[in-house]
N, C-alpha and C positions, 0 to 999 in steps of 0.2 A: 601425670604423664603415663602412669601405668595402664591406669585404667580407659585413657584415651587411644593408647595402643591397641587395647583390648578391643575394643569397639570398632575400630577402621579396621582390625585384621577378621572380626567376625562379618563387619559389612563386606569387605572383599569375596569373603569366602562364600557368601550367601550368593554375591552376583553371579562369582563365575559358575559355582553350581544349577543356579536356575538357567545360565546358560549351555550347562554340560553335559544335557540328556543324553549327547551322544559324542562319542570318545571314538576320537577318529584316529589317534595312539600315544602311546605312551613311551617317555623317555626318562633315562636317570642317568645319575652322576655322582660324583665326590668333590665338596668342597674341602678342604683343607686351608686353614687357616688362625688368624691369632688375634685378639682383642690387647689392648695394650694403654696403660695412664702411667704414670709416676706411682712404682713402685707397686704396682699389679699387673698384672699378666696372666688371660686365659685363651689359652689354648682347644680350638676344635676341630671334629672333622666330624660332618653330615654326610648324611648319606639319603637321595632325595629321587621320588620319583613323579614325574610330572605328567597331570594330564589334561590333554589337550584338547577341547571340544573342536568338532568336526567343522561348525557352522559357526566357530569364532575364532581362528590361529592364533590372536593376538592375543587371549588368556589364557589361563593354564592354573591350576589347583592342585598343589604340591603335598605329600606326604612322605615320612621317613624319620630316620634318625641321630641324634646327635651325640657323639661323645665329646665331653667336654671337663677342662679343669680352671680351677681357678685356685691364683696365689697373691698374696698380700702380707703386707707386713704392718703392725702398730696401726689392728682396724678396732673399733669400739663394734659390739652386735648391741642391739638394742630389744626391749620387747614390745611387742606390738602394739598393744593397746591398751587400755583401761586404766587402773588408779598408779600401774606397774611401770607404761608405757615408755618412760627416760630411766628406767633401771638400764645396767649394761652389763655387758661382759667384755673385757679386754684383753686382749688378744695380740701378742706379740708376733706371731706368724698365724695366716688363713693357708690351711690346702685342703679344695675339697673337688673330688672328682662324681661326674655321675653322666648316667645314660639314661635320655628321653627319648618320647616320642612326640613328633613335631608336625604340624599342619602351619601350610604357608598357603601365600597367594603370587602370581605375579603379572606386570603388563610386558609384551613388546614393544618396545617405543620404535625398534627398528630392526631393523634383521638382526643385525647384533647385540642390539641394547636390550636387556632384561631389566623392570624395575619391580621390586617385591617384599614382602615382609613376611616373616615367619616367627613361629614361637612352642618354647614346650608346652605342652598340654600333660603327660603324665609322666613322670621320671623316678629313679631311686638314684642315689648319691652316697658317697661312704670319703670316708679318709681318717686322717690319724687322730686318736684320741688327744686332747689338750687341756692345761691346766690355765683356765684364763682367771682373772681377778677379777670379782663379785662387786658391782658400785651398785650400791642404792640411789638413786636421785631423791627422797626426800625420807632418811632416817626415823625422822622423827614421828611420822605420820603410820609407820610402818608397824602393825599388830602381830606377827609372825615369830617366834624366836628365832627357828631357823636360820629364816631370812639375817635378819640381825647379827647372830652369829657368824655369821657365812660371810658379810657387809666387808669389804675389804683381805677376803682371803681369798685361797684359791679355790676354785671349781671346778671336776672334771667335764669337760663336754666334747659333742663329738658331733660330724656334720648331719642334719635331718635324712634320714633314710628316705622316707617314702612323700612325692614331693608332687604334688598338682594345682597345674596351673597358674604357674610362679610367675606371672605378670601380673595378674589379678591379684591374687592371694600375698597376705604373707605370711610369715614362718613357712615359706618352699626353696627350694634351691632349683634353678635352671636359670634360663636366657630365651629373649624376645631377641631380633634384627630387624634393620631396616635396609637396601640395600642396593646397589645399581651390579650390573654383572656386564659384562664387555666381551663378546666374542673373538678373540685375535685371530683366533683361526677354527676351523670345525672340531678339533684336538682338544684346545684349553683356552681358559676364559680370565679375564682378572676380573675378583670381585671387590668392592669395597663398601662398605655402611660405618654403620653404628649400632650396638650392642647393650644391651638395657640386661642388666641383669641381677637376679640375690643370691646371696647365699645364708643358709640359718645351719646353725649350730643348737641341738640338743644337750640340757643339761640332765644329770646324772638323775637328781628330784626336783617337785616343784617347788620353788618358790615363791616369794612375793607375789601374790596375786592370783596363785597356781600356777601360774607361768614356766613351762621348760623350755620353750624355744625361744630362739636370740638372733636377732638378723639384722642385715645391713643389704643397701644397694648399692649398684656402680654401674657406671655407662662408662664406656669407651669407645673410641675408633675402631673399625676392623679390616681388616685384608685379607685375601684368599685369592687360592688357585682354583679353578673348579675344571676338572676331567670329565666327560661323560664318558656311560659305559656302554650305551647302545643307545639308539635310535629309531 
């Protein structure tokens, strides 16, 4: 799904730029808004500005940014890949915040209707250090002391600082949207999609397989207010 994302928001972006020689103007705004499942909740506000080719109204190729956080409770982080890939970390509470930088696309469907996706491309994220419990997925196979040692204890870890391209990638932390926006009035808009998003956690050394980072996905619903600031 990720990486299917990835692909239709790099094809969007290609069209409306081969469309966008010429920038007849630009406008921005603030969304404000919150992602939400059972037992998680992320909160954000974008901050976005759109531009509009001269000789096409009805596209528009967006840039800006995003603060965002995310919380959860009793999440398992995983590691990415290789002999390591079902090791975990567990995690009684997730809080990790951070700010990217975001390139979107979107269409008009109508004077009022915006349809569009957007996503981080380069971010840094921070939040509180934690001690989660260490599982090995196949003990026995595992060559490492450390590892071993460490196999059902705690470990200190902390959210991924420096984080690109987190729809694509993993071991990043940010969020992809999908999303429809509704003009109610020229003032403020409702927005609503869906929210693809990871988060990774940084362990303290490496383990099993060299592995520090530990990460998990999640989609949710989204809503928002969107303000613009000028026109």
């Amino acid at each position: 799904m990720k990486k299917t994302f990835g692909v239709v928001l790099l094809l969007i972006i290609g069209i409306v730029s081969g469309y966008g020689q010429r920038i007849s103007r630009v406008a921005s705004g603030v969304d404000v808004g919150a992602s939400f499942a059972k037992g998680q909740f992320a909160p954000s506000l974008l901050y976005y500005q759109a531009l509009h080719p001269a000789n096409s109204p009805w596209i528009e190729i967006n840039g800006g940014a995003r603060v965002w956080s995310y919380f959860a409770n009793d999440t398992y982080l995983t590691a990415p890949a290789g002999n390591s890939k079902e090791d975990a970390m567990q995690l009684s509470r997730v809080t990790a915040t951070g700010i990217s930088f975001v390139m979107g696309a979107n269409f008009k469907l109508a004077k009022v209707i915006d349809l569009g996706v957007n996503a981080d491309l380069l971010g840094i994220s921070f939040g509180k250090r934690r001690n989660a419990i260490y599982r090995l997925a196949s003990p026995e196979s595992v060559k490492d002391s450390l590892s071993l040692e460490l196999n059902g204890e705690d470990v200190g870890i902390a959210p991924a600082n420096l984080n690109v391209i987190p729809f694509l990638k993993n071991k990043n932390n940010g969020q992809a949207e999908a999303f429809i926006r509704v003009w109610v009035s020229p003032q403020l808009a409702i927005k609503a999609g869906y929210v693809w998003g990871q988060v990774s956690y940084r362990a303290d050394m490496k383990l099993n397989n060299g592995q520090k980072r530990f990460s998990t996905n999640y989609q949710m619903p989204y809503v928002a207010i969107t303000i613009p600031l000028y026109n």
